[in-house]
C-alpha positions in Angstrom: -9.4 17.8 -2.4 -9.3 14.6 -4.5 -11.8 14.0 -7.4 -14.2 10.9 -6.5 -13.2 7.7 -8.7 -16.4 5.9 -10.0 -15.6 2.8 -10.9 -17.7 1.4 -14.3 -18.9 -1.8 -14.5 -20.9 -1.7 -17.6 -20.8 -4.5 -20.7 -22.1 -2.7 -23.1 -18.8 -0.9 -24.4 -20.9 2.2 -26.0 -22.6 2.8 -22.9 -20.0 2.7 -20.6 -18.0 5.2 -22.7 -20.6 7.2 -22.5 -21.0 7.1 -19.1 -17.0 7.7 -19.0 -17.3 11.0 -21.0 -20.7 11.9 -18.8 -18.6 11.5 -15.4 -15.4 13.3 -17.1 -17.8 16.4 -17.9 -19.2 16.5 -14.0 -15.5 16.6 -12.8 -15.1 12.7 -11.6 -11.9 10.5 -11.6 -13.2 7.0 -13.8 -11.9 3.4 -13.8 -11.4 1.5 -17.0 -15.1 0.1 -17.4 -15.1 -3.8 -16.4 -17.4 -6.2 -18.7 -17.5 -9.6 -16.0 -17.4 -10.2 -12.1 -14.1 -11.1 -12.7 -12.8 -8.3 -14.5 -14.8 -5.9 -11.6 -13.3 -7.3 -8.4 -9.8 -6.8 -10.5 -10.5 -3.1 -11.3 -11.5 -2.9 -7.6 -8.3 -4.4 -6.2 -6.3 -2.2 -8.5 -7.5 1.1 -9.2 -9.7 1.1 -5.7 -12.7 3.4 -7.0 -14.8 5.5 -4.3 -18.2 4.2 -5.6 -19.4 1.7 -8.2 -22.0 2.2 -11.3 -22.8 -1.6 -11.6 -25.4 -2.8 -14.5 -27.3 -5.9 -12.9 -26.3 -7.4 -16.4 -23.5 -8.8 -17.2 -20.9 -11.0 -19.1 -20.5 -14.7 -17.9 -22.3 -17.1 -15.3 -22.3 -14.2 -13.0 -24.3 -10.9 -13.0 -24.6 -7.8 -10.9 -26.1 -8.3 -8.3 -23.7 -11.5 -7.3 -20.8 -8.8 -7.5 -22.8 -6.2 -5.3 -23.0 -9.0 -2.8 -19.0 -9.6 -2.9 -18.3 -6.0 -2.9 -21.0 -5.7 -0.1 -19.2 -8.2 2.0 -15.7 -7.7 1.3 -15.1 -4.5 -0.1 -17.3 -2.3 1.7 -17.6 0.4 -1.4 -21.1 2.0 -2.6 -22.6 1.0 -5.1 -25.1 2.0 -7.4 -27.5 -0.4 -9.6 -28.2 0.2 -13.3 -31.5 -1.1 -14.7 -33.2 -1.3 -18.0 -36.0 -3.6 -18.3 -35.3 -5.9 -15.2 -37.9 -8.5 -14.2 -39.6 -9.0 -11.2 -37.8 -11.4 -9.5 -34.6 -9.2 -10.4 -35.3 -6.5 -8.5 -36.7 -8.2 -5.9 -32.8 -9.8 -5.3 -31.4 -6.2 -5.9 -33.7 -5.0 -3.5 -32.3 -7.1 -0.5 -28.4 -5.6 -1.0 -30.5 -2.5 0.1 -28.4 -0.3 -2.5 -27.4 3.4 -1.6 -29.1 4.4 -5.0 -30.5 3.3 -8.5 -30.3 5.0 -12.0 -32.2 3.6 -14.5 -31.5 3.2 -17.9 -31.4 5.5 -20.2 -30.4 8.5 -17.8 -29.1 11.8 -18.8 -26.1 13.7 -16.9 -28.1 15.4 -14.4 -29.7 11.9 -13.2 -26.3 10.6 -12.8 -24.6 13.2 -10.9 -27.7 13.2 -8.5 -27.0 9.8 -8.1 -23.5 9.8 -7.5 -24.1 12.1 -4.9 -27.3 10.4 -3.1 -25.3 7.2 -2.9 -22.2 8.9 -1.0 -24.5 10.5 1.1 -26.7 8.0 2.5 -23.6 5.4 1.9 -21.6 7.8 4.3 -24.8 8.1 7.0 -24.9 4.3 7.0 -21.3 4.5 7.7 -21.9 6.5 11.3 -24.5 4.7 12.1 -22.6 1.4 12.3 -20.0 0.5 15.1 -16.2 0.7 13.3 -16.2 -2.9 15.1 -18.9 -4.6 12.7 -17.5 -3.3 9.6 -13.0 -4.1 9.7 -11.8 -3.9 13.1 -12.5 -5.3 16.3 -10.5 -3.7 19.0 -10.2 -5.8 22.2 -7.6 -4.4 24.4 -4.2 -3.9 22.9 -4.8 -6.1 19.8 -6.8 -5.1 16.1 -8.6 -7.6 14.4 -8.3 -5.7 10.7 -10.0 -7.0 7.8 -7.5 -8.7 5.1 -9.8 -10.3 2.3 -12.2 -12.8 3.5 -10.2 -12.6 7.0 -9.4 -11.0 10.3 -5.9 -10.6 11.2 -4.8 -10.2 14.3 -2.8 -7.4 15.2 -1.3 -5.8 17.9 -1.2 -1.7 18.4 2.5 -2.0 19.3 3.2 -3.1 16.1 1.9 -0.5 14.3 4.3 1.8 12.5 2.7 4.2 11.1 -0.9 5.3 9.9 -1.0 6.8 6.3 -4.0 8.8 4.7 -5.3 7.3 0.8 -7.9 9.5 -0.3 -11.3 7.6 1.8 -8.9 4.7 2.8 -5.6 4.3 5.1 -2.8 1.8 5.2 -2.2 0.6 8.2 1.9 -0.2 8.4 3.6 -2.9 10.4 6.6 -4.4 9.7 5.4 -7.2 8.1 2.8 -6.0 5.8 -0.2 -3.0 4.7 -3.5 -3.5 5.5 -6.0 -1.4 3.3 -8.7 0.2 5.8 -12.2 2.4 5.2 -11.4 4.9 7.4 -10.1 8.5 8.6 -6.8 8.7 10.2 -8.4 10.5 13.6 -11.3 7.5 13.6 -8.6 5.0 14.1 -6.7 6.9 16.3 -9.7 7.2 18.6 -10.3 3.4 18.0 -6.8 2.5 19.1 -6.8 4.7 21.9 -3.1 4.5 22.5 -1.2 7.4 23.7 1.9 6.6 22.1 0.1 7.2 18.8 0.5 11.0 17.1 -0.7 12.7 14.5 2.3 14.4 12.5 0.7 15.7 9.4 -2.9 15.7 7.5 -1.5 12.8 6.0 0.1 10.7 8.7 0.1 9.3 12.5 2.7 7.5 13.9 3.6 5.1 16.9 6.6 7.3 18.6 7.6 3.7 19.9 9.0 3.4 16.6 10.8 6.5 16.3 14.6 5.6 14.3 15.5 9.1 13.5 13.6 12.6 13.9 14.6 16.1 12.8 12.6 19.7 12.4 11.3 18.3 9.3 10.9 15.0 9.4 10.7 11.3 11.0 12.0 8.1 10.1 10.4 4.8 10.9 11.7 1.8 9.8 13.7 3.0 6.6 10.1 5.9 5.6 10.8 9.4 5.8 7.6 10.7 7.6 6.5 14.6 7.2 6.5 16.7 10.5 3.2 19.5 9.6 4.0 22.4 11.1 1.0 22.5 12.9 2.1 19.5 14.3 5.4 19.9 15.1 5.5 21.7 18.7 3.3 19.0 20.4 5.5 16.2 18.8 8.8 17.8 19.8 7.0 18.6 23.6 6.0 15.0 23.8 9.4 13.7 23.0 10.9 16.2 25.1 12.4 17.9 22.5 11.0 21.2 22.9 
């Protein structure tokens, strides 16, 4: 099972190595600690962490809780808020991003790993409780609206290629370009609905539409070499009439 990656968004250079060396210890996967906004929504784009330690302050004209807002929004990763000595009328605007969890500053190991864990949690029952069509898909009829930065793109199930597991994400493959999606593999599957669509490993579904080449071992879409499982490798082969 992969190790959760917490991303660090910390300016205090000290602090966040700390915080590094803490996470390290408990058995988690760390980003490069970010300083700024900007320097956040790149570590985000590039290293892609499964939750976020974010200190309200920060570098530059922009502070925390203006990047919990764009991650809210866009990015649709936890988050968690650290606080020191924030006034009033701080908290109050954290408050309204309704945060999975808070540590406040200064917090030892244990507090943090309690946190981490809280914030997946109640991040993940959040997560069920919401349609799949409010958060980056709609689904009308044979066409996905996915989630590309700020916009929907359509997209139709036929072009689909294939469905590849990352970690709490997938990439969804058409011939034209990968959309990054929050989701399991058997979630979109059921949200698609299609019966052309297969699961051929833990890590892979495929449209059979597609199909270029197959063997025992393997199938090849559109120039990828695809895993067969072997668990999944008689219902293929009876459903292509291979058997």
């Amino acid at each position: 099972m992969a190790k959760i990656k917490v991303g660090i968004v910390e300016d205090e250079m000290i602090i966040a190595q700390g915080i590094a060396h803490a996470l390290h210890e408990l058995g988690y996967d760390t980003t490069e600690p970010a300083i700024s906004y900007t320097e956040a929504l790149g570590m985000i784009v590039s290293e892609r962490p499964d939750v976020i330690l974010l200190d309200i302050q920060l570098k530059g004209h922009k502070d925390g809780i203006e990047l919990a807002k764009k991650i809210k929004e866009e990015y649709h990763i936890p988050f968690i808020f650290l606080t020191a000595n924030a006034d009033a009328a701080t908290v109050s605007r954290a408050k309204e991003l309704n945060p999975p969890a808070y540590l406040v500053k200064p917090f030892n190991k244990s507090e943090l790993f309690a946190a981490i864990e809280i914030c997946q949690h109640n991040f993940s029952v959040a997560d069920n409780k919401t349609d799949t069509s409010e958060k980056d898909n709609y689904h009308i009829k044979d066409c996905l609206f996915i989630k590309h930065g700020a916009n929907f793109h359509k997209i139709k199930t036929e072009d689909i290629l294939y469905i590849e597991s990352d970690n709490i994400y997938i990439n969804v493959h058409t011939r034209g370009i990968k959309y990054l999606v929050r989701q399991s593999i058997q979630n979109y599957l059921d949200l698609i609905g299609a019966r052309h669509f297969m699961r051929v490993h833990k890590s892979f579904a495929i449209n059979t539409s597609h199909i270029d080449q197959i063997n025992t071992e393997s199938v090849f879409i559109n120039g990828k070499e695809i895993p067969i499982g072997k668990t999944y490798r008689e219902d293929l082969l009876s459903f292509l009439r291979l058997g």
